[in-house]
Backbone as numpy.savetxt, mean C-alpha at the origin, in Angstrom:
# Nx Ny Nz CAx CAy CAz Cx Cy Cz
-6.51 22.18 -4.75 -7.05 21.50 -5.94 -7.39 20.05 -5.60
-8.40 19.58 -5.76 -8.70 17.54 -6.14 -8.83 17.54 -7.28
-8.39 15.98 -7.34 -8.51 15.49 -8.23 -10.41 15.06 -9.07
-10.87 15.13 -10.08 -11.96 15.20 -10.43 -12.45 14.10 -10.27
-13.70 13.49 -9.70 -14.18 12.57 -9.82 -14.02 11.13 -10.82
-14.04 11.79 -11.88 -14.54 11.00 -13.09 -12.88 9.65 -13.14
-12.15 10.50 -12.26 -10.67 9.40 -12.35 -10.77 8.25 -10.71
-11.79 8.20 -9.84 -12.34 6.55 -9.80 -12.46 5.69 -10.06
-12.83 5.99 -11.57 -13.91 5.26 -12.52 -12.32 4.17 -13.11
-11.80 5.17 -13.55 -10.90 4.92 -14.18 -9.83 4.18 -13.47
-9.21 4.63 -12.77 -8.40 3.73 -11.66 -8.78 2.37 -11.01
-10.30 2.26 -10.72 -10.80 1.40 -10.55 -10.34 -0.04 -11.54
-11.18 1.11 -12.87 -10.85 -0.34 -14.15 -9.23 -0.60 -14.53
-8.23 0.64 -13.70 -6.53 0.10 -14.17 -6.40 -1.15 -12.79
-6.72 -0.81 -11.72 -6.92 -2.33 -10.71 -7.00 -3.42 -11.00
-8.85 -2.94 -11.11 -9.17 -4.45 -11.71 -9.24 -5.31 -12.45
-8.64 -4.65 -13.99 -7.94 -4.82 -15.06 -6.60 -5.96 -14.74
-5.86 -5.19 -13.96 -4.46 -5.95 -13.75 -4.64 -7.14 -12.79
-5.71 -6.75 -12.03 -5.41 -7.98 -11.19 -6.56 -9.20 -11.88
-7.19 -9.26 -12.90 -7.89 -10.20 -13.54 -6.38 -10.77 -14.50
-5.80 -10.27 -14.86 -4.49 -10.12 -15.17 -3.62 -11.67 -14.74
-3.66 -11.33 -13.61 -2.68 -11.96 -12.33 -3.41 -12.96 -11.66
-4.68 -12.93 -12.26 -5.50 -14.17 -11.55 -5.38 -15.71 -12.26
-5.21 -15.27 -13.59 -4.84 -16.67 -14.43 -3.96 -17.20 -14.07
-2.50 -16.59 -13.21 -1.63 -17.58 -12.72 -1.64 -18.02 -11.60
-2.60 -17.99 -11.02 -2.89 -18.32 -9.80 -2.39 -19.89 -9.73
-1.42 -20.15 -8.59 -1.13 -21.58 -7.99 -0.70 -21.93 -9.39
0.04 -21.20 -10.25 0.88 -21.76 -11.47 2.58 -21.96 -10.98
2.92 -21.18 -10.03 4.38 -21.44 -9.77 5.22 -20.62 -10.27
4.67 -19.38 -11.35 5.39 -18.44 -11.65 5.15 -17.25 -11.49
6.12 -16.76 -10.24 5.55 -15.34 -9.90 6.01 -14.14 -10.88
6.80 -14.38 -11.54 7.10 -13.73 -12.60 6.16 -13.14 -13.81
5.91 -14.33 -14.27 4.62 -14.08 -15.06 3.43 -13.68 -14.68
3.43 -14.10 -13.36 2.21 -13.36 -12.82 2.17 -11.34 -12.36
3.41 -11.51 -12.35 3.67 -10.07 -12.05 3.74 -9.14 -13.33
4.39 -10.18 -14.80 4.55 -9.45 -15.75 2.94 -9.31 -16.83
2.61 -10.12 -16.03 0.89 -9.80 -16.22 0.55 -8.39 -16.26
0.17 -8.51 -14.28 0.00 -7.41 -14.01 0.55 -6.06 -14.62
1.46 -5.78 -14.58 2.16 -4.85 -14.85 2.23 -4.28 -16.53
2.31 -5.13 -17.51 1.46 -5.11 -18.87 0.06 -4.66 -19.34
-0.76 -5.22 -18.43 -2.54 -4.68 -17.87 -1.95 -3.12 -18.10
-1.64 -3.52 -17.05 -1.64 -1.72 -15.88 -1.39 -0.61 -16.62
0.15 -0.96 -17.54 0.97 0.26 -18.30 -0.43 0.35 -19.68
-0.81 -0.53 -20.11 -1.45 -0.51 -21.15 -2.71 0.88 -20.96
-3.59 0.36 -19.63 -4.62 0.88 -19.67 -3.91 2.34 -19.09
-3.20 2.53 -18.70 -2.58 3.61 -17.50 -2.24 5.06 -19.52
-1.67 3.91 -19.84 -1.36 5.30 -21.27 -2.65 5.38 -22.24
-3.98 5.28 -22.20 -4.99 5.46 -22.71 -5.83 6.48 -21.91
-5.35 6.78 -20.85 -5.98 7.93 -20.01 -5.27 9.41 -20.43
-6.38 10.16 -20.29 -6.04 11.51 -20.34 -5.28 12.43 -19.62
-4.08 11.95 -19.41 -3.34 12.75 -18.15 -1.78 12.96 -18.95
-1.19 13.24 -18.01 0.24 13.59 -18.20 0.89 12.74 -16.69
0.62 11.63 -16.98 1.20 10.75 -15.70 2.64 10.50 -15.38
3.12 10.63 -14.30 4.38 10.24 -14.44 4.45 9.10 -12.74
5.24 7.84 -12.96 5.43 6.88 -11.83 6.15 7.70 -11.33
5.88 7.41 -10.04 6.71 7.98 -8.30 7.53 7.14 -7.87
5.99 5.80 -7.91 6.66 4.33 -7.35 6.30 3.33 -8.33
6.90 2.73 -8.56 6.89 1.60 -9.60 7.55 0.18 -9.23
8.20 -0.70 -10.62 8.78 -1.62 -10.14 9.88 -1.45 -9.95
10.51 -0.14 -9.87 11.81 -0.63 -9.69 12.46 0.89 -10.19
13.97 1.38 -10.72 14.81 1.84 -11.64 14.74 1.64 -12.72
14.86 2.64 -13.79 15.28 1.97 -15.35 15.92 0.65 -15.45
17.13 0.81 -14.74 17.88 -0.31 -14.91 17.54 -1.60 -14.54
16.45 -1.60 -13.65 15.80 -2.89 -13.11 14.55 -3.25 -13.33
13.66 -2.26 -13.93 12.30 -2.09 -14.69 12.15 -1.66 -15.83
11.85 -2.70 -16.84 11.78 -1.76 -18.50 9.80 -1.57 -18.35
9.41 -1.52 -17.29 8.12 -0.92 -17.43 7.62 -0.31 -16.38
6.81 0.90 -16.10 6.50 1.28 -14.16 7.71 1.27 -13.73
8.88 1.66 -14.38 9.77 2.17 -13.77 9.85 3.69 -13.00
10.18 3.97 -12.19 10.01 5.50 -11.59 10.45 6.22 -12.36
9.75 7.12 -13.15 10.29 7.89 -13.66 9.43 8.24 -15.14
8.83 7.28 -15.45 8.46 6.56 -16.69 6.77 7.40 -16.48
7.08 7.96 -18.14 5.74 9.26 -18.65 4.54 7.97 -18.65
3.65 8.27 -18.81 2.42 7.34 -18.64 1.09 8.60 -18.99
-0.34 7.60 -20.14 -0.74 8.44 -20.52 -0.82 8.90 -21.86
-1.81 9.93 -22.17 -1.75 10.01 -23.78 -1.34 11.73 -23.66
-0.97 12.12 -22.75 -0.17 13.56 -22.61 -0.97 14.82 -22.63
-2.08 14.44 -22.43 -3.21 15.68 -22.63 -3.73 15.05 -21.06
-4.39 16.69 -20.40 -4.49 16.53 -19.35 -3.97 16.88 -17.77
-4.82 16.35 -16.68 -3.60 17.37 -15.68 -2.36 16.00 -15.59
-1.24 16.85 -15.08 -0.41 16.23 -14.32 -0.81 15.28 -12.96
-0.17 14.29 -13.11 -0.72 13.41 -12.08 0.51 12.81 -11.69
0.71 12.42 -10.47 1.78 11.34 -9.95 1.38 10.05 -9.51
1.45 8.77 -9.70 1.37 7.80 -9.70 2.36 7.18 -8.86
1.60 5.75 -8.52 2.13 5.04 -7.07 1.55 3.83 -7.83
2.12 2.76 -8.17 1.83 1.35 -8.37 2.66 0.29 -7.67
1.75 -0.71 -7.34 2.31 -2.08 -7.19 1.20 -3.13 -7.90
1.40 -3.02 -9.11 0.55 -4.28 -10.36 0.17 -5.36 -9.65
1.14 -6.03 -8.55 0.96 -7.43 -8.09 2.07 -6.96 -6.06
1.03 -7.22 -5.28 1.08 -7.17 -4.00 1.33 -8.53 -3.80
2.48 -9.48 -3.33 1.65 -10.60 -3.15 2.44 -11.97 -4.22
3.57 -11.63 -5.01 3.48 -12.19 -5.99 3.48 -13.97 -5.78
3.99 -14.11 -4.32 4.36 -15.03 -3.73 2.54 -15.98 -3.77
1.90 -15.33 -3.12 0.35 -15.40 -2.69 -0.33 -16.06 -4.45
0.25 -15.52 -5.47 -0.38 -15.51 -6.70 -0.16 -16.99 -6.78
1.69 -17.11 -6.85 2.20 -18.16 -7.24 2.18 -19.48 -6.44
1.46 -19.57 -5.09 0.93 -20.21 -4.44 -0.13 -20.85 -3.98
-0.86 -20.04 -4.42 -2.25 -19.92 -4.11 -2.97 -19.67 -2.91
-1.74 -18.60 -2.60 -3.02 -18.05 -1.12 -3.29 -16.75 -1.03
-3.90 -16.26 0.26 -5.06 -15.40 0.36 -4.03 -14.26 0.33
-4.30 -13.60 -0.15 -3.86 -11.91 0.70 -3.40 -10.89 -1.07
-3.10 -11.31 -2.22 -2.53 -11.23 -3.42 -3.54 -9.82 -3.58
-2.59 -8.93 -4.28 -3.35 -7.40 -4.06 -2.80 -6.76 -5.79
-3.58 -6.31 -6.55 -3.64 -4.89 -7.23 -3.84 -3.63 -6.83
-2.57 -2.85 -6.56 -2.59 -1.61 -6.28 -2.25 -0.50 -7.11
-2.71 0.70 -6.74 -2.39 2.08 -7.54 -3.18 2.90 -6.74
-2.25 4.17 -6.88 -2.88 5.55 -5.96 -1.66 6.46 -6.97
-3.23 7.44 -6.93 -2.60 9.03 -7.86 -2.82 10.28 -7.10
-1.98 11.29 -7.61 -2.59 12.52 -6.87 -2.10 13.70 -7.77
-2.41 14.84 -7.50 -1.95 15.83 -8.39 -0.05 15.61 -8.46
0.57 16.24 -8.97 2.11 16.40 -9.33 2.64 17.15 -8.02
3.51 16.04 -7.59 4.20 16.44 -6.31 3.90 16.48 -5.11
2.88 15.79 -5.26 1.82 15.43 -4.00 2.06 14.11 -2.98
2.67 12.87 -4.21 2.99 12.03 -2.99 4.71 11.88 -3.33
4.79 11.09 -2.53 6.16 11.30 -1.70 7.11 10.26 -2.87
8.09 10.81 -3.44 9.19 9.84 -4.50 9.71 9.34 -3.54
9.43 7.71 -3.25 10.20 6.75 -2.55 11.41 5.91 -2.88
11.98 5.83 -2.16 13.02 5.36 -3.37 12.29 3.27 -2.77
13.54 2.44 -3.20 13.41 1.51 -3.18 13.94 0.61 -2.14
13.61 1.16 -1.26 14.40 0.76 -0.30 13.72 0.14 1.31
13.98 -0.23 2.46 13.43 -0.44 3.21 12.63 0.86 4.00
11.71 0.50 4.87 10.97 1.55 5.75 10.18 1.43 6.98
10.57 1.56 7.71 10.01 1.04 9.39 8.87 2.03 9.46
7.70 1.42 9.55 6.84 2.57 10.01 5.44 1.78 11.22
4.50 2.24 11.46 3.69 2.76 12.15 1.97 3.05 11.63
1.10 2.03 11.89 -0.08 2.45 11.65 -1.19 2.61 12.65
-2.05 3.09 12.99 -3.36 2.98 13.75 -4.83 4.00 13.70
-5.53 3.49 14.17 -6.67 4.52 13.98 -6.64 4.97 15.21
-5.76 6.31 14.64 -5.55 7.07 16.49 -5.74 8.39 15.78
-6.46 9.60 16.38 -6.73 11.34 15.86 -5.89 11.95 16.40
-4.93 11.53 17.51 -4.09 12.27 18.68 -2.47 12.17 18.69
-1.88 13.12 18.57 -0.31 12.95 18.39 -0.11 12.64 19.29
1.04 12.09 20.01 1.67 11.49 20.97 1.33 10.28 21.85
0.48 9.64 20.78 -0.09 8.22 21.60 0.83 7.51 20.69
1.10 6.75 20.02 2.06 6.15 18.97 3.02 7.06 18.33
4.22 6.18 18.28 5.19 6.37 17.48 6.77 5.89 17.39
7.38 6.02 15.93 8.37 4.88 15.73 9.53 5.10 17.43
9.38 6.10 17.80 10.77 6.58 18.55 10.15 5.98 20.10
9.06 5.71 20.13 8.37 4.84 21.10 9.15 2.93 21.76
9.33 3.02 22.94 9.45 1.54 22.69 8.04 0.82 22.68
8.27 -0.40 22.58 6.96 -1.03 21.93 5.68 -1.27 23.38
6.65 -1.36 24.43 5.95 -1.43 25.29 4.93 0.10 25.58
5.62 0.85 25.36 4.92 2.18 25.66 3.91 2.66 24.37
4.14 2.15 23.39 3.24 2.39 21.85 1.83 1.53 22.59
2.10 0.23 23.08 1.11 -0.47 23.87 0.09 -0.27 24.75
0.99 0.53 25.97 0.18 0.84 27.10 -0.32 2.57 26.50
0.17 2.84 25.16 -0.81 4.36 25.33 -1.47 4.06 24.88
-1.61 2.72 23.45 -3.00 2.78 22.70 -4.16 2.14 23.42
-3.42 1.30 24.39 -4.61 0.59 25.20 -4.93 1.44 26.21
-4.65 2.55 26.79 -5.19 3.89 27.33 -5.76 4.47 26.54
-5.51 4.65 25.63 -6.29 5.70 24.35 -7.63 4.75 23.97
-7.51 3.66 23.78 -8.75 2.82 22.86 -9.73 2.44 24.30
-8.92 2.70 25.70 -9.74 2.25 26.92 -10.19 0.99 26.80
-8.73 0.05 26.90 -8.84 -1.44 26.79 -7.31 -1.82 27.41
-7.43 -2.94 28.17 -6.41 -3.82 28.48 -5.15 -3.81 27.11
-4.06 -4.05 27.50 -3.09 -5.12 26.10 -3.57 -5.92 25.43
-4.02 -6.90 26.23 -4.46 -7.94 26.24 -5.93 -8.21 25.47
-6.50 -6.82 25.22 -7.14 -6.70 24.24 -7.02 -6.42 22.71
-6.15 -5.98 22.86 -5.37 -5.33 21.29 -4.66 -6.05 20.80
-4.79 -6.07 18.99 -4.18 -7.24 18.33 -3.54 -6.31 17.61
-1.65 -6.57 16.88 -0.86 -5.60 16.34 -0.68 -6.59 15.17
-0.42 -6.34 14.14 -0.15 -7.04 13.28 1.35 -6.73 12.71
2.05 -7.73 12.03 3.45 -7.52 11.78 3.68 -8.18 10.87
4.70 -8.15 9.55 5.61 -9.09 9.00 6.25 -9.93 10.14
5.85 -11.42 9.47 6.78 -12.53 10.33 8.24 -12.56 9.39
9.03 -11.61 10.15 10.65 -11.96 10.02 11.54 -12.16 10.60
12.64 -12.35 10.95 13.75 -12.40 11.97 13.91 -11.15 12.44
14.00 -10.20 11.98 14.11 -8.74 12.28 13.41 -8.62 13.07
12.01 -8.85 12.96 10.84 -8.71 14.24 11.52 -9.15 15.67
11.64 -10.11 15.42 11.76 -11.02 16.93 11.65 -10.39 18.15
12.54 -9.14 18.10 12.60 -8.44 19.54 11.44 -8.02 19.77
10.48 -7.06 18.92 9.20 -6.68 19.04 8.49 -7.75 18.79
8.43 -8.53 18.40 7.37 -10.04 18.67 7.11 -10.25 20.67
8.78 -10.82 21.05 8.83 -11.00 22.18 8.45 -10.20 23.15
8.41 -8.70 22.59 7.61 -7.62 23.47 6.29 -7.84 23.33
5.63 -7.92 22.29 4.62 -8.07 22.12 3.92 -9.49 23.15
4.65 -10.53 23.08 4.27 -11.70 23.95 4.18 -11.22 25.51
5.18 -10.54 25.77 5.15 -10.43 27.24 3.97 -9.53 27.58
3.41 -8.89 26.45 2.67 -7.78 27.21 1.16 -8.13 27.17
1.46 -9.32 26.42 0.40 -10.68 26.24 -0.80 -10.37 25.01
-0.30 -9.16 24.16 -1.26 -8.80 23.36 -1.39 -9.62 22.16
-2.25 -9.72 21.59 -2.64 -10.46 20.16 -1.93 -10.34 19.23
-1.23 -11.43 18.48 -0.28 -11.06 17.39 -0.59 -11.26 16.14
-1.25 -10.87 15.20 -1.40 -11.06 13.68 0.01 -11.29 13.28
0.69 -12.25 12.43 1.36 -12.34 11.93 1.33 -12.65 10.40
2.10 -11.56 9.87 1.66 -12.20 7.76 2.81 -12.28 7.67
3.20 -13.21 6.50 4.31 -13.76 5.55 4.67 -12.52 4.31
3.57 -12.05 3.93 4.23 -10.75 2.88 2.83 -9.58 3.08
2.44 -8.81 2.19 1.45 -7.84 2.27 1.52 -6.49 2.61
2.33 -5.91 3.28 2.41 -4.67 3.81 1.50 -3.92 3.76
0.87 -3.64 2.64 0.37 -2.56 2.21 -1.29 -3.39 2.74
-2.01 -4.14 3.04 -2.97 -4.62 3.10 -2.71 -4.50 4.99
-1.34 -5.12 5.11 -1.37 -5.12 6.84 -1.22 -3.85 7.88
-0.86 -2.77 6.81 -0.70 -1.35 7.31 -2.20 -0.91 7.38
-3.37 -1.36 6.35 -4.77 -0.58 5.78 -5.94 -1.90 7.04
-5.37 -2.77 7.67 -6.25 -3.33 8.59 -6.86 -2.87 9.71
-5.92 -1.28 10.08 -6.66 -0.64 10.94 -7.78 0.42 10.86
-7.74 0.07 9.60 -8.69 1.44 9.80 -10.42 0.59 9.54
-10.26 -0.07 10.13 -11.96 -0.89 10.07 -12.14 -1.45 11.69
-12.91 -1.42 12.57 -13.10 -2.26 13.41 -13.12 -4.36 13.35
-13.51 -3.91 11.98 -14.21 -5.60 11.24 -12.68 -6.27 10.90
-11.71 -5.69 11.01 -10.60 -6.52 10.60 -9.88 -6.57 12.06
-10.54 -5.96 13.33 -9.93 -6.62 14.33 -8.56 -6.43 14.36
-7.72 -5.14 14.11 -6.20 -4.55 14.09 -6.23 -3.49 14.55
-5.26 -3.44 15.84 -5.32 -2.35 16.60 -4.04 -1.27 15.53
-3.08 -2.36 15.98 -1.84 -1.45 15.43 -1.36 -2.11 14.32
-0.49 -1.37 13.40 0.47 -2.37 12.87 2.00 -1.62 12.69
2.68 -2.58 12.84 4.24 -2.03 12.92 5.34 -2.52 12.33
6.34 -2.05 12.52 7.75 -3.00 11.73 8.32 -2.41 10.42
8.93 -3.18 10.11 10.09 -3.11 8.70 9.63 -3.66 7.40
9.18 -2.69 6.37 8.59 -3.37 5.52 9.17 -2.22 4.11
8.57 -2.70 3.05 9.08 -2.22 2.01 8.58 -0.07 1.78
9.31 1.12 1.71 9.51 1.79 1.55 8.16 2.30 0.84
8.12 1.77 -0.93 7.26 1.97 -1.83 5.10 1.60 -1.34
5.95 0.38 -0.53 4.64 -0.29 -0.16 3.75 0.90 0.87
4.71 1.63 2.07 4.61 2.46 3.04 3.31 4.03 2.26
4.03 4.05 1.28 3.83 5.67 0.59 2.27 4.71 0.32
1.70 3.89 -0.59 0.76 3.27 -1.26 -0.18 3.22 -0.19
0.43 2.54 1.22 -0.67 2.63 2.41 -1.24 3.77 2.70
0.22 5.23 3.03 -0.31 6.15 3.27 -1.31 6.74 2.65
-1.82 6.86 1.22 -2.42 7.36 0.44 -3.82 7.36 1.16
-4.17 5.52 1.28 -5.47 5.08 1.96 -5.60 5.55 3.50
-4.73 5.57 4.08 -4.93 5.89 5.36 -5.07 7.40 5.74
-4.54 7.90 4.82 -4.78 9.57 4.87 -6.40 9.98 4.42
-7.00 9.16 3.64 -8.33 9.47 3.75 -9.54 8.64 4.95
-8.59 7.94 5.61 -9.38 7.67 6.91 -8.98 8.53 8.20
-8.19 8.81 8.18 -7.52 10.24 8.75 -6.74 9.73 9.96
-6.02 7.81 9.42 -5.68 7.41 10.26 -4.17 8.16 10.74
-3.88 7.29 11.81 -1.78 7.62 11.95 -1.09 6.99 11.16
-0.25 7.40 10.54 1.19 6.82 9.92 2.49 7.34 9.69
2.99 6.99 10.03 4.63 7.14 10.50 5.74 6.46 9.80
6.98 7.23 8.93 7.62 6.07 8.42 8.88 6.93 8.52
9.93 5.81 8.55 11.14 6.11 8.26 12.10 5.40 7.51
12.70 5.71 6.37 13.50 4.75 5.64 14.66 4.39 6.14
15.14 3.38 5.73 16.43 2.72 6.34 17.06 2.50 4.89
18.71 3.51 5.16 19.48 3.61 4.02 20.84 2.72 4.81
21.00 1.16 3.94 21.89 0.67 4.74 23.09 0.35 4.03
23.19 1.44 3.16 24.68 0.95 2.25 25.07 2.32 1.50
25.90 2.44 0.96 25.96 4.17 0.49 25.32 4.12 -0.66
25.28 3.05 -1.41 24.72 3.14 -2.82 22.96 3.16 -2.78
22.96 3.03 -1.50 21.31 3.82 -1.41 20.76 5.44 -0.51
22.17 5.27 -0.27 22.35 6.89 0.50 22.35 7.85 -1.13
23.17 7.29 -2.23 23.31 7.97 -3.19 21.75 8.34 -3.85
21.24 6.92 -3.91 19.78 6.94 -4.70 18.73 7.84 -4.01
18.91 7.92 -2.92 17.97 8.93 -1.87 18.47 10.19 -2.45
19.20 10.52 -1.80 19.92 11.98 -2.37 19.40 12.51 -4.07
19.72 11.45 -4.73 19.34 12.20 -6.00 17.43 12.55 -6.08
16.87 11.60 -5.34 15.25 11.98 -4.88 14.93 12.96 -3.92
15.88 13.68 -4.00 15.80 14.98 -2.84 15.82 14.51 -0.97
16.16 13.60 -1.17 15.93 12.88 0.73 17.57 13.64 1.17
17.77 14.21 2.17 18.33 15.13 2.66 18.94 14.41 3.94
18.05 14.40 4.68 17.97 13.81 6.03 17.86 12.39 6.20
18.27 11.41 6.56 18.42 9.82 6.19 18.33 9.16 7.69
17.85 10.40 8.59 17.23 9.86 9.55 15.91 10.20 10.10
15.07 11.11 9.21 14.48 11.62 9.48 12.71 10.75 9.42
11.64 11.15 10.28 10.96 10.67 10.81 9.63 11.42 9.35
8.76 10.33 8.77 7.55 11.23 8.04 6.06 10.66 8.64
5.79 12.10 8.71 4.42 11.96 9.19 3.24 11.66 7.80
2.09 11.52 7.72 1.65 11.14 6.66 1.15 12.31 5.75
0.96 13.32 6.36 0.87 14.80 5.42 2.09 15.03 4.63
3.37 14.18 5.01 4.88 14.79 4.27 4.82 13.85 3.13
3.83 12.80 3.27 4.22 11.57 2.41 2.64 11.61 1.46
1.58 12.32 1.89 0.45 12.61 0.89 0.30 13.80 0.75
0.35 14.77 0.22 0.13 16.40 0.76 -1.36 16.48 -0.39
-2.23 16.87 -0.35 -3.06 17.06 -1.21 -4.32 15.87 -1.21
-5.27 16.29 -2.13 -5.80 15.11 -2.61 -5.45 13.64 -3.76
-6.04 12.68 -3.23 -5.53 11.19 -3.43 -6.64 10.01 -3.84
-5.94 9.58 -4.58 -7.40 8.48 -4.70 -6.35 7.26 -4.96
-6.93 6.28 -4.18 -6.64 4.62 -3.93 -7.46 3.30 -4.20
-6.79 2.46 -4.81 -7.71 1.44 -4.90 -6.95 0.28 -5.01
-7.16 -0.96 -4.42 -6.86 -2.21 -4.37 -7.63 -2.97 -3.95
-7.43 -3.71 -5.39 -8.10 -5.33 -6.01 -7.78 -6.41 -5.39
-8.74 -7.46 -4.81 -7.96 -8.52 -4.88 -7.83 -9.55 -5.46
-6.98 -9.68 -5.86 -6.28 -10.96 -6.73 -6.56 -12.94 -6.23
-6.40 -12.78 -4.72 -7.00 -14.06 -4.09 -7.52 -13.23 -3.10
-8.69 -13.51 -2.31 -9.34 -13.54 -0.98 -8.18 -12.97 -0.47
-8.24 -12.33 0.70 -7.89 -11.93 2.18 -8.77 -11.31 2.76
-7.71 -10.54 3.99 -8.31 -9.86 5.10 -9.20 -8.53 4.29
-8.44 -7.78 3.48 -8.83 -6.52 3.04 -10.12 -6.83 2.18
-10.14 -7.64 1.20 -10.99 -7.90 -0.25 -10.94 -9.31 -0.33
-12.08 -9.44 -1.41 -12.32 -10.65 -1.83 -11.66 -11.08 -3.03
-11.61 -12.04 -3.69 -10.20 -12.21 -4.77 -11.26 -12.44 -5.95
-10.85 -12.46 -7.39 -11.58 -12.22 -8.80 -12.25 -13.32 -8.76
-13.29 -13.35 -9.24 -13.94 -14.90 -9.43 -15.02 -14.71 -11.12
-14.77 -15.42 -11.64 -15.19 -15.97 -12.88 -16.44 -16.50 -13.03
-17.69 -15.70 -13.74 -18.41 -16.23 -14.22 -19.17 -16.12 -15.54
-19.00 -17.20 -16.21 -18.91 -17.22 -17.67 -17.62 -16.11 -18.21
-18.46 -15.39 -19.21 -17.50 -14.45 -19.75 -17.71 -12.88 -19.15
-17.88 -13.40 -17.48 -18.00 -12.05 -17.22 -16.36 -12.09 -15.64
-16.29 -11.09 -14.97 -15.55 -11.70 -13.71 -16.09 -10.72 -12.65
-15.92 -11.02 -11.39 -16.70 -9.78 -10.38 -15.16 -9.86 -9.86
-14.88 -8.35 -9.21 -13.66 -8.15 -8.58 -13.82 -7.21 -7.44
-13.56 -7.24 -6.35 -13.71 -6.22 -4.85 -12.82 -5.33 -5.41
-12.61 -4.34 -4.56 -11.68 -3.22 -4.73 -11.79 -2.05 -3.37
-10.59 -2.21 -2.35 -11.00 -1.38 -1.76 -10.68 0.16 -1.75
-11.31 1.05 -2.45 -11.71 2.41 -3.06 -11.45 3.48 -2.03
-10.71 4.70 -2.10 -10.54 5.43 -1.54 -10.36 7.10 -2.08
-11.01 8.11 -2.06 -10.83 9.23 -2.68 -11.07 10.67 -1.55
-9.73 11.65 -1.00 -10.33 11.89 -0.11 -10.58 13.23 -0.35
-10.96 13.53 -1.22 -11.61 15.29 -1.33 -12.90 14.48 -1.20
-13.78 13.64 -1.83 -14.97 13.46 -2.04 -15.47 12.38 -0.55
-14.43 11.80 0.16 -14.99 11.48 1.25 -15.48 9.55 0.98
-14.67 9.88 -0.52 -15.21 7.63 -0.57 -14.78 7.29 0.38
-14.90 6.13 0.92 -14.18 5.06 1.31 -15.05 3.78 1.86
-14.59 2.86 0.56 -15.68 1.41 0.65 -15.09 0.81 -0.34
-15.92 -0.47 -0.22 -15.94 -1.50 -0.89 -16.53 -1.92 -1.91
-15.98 -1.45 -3.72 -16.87 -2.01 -4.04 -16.48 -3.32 -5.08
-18.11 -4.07 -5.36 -17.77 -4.79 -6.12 -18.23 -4.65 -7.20
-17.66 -4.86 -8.43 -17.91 -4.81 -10.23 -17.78 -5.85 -11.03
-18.78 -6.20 -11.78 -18.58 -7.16 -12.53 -18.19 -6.71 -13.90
-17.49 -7.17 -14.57 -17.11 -6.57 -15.53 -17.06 -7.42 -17.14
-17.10 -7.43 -18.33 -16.66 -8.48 -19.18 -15.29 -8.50 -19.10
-14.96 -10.00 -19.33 -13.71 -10.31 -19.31 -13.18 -9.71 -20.88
């Protein structure tokens, strides 16, 4: 089964909706409000659609989200079943600062299709590779290196990996230095720094590391319709998230997902940007109208681009 066309249209305007949203607080200092923006947009337009929606990924637990909480019906209840993947505000830091990279996200798919993440951390793995056994997490970094630069038929020293700059990194940073390859480094984004490979124009060979769980599933969505690699594994580092897994059916708490375990079906993706970056261009205002990028993804029908819409505010 895919999903029908006509819900593009629609997803598009729950994006770019939220992140026009999240643009008024731009370089205001409150990422809060900028998030409770977003996320207000989102639920609003998200229950005026014809579906039977239910969040996968959201902001959070009941107990820590009274909105886009996982779990939480969405929708006017007529319609197919759909599962939902949001992050209202990518970035909240980026909003409340005023820099580049600030993202509106959402990806749907039929019911049971993408992967209930819990909330937790997730080491994974991206590239535009068609071939199993050239990358992967169980890889050391040096050898993820010398296969993709065999595989892409280029030096190290040609290839740029991109990463969260954290302390955690360090060891794979320092691998990365010795092997003298190019280092993208971002401050937050995941989900934008996982989706840099699949373009030549963004100049990202790989991307790797420890990043947020929810963010992982949202990438996969997009990368499964470029038919890139992705690889993830969660990291359960306390029992009270061994518990929360378990009740989401996670079994295995060491176990390795390929991106068919984490999208199974058809998917459609889209993210807005909120300020400029690498991925999109950020909302810009004119008169009472606003134009917003969005990078669009649907893979029964084979989208995948860029577009831009102007819309009334």
């Amino acid at each position: 089964m895919s999903l029908d066309k006509k819900f593009e249209k629609l997803i598009l305007t729950v994006s770019s909706r939220a992140a026009l949203s999240s643009y008024y607080f731009i370089g205001k200092k409150d990422k809060l409000s900028a998030d409770k923006a977003a996320v207000d947009t989102m639920r609003t337009i998200l229950n005026k659609i014809n579906m039977r929606g239910q969040i996968v990924i959201g902001e959070g637990e009941l107990d820590k989200a009274p909105m886009l909480y996982i779990g939480e019906k969405v929708g006017t209840n007529n319609g197919p079943e759909l599962d939902i993947a949001v992050d209202p505000l990518e970035g909240t830091n980026f909003v409340a600062n005023n820099l580049p990279g600030a993202l509106s996200v959402i990806a749907i798919s039929e019911k049971s299709n993408l992967f209930n993440a819990p909330e937790t951390y997730m080491n994974k793995i991206s590239a535009d590779v068609k071939e199993k056994n050239v990358v992967d997490l169980d890889y050391s970094t040096k050898k993820n290196i010398d296969n993709l630069a065999q595989y892409k038929n280029r030096r190290p020293d040609q290839l740029t990996t991109c990463i969260l700059d954290r302390p955690r990194h360090k060891k794979i940073i320092d691998d990365l230095k010795r092997l003298k390859v190019n280092i993208k480094l971002i401050t937050d984004g995941d989900v934008s720094g996982a989706l840099l490979v699949t373009n030549p124009k963004y100049n990202v060979d790989l991307f790797l590391g420890i990043g947020g769980g929810p963010e992982g599933v949202l990438a996969a969505s997009a990368l499964d319709s470029y038919e890139c690699f992705f690889q993830g594994k969660f990291l359960f580092d306390t029992e009270n998230d061994k518990k929360r897994a378990k009740q989401m059916g996670i079994k295995d708490f060491n176990k390795k997902y390929d991106i068919k375990e984490i999208v199974s079906g058809d998917s459609i993706f889209c993210a807005t940007g909120i300020t400029t970056g690498d991925l999109v261009s950020g909302i810009t205002i004119e008169n009472d109208e606003f134009v917003s990028e969005t990078l669009i993804t649907h893979k029964s029908t084979g989208l995948k681009k860029t577009i831009q819409l102007k819309q009334k505010i």
